[in-house]
C-alpha positions as CSV (number, residue, x, y, z in Angstrom):
1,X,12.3,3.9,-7.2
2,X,10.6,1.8,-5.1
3,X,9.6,-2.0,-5.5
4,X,6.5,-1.6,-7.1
5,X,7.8,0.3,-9.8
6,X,10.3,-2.0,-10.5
7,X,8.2,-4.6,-10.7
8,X,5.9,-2.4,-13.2
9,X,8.2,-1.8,-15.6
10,X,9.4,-5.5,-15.3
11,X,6.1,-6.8,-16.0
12,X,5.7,-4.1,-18.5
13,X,8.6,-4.6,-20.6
14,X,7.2,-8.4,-20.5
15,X,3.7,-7.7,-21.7
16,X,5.2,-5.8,-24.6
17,X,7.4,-8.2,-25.8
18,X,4.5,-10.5,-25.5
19,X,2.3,-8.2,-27.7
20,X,-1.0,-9.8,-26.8
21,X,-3.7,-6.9,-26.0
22,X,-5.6,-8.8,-23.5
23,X,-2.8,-9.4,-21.2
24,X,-2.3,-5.8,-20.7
25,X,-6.2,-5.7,-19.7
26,X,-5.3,-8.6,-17.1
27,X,-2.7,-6.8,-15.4
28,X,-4.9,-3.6,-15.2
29,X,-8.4,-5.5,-14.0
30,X,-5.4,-7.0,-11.5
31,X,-3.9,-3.8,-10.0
32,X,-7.5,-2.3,-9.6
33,X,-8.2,-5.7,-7.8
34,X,-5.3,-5.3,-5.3
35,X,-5.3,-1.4,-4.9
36,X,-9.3,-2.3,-3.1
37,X,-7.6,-3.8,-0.1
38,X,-4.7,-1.3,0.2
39,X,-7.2,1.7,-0.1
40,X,-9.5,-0.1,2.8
41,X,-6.1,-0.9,4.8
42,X,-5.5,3.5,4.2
43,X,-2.0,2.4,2.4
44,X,-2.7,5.2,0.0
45,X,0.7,5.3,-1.7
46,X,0.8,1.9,-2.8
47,X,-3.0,1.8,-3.8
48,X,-2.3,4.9,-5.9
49,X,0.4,3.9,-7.7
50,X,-1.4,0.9,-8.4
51,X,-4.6,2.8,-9.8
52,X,-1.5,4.3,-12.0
53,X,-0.5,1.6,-13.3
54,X,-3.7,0.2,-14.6
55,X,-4.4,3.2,-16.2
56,X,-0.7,2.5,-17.7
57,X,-2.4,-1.0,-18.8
58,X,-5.4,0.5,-20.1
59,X,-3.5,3.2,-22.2
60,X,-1.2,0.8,-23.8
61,X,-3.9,-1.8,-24.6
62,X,-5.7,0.9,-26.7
63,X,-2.2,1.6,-28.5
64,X,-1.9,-1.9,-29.4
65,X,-5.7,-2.8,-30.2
66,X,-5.6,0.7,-32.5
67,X,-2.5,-0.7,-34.2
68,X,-3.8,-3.8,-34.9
69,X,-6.8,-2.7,-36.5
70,X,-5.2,-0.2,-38.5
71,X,-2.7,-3.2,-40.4
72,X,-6.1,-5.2,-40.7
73,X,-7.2,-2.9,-43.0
């Protein structure tokens, strides 16, 4: 595992324990925001992994936002 991923799940396991949807949507809007310069700079790894890990944001903000809405009601 490399740094990045570390600091994924670090920031991940954070957010969860948080529980508030529109972090998770911060930290995604902020990977694709720093992925742009390492995809202009050709680090294509990093700025991969980094277009991963919003999706990862994305994903779980649905799960939480569908799971809130659903004890609403």
């Amino acid at each position: 595992m490399k740094a990045q991923d570390i600091l994924f799940f670090v920031v991940l396991v954070l957010l969860v324990i948080l529980r508030k949807p529109r972090y998770f949507v911060v930290a995604g809007l902020a990977c694709l925001a720093f992925s742009i310069p390492l995809f202009a700079m050709w680090v294509f790894f990093t700025a991969e992994h980094l277009i991963w890990y919003a999706a990862a944001f994305f994903f779980i903000f649905v799960l939480f936002s569908l799971l809130q809405s659903h004890k609403v009601q």
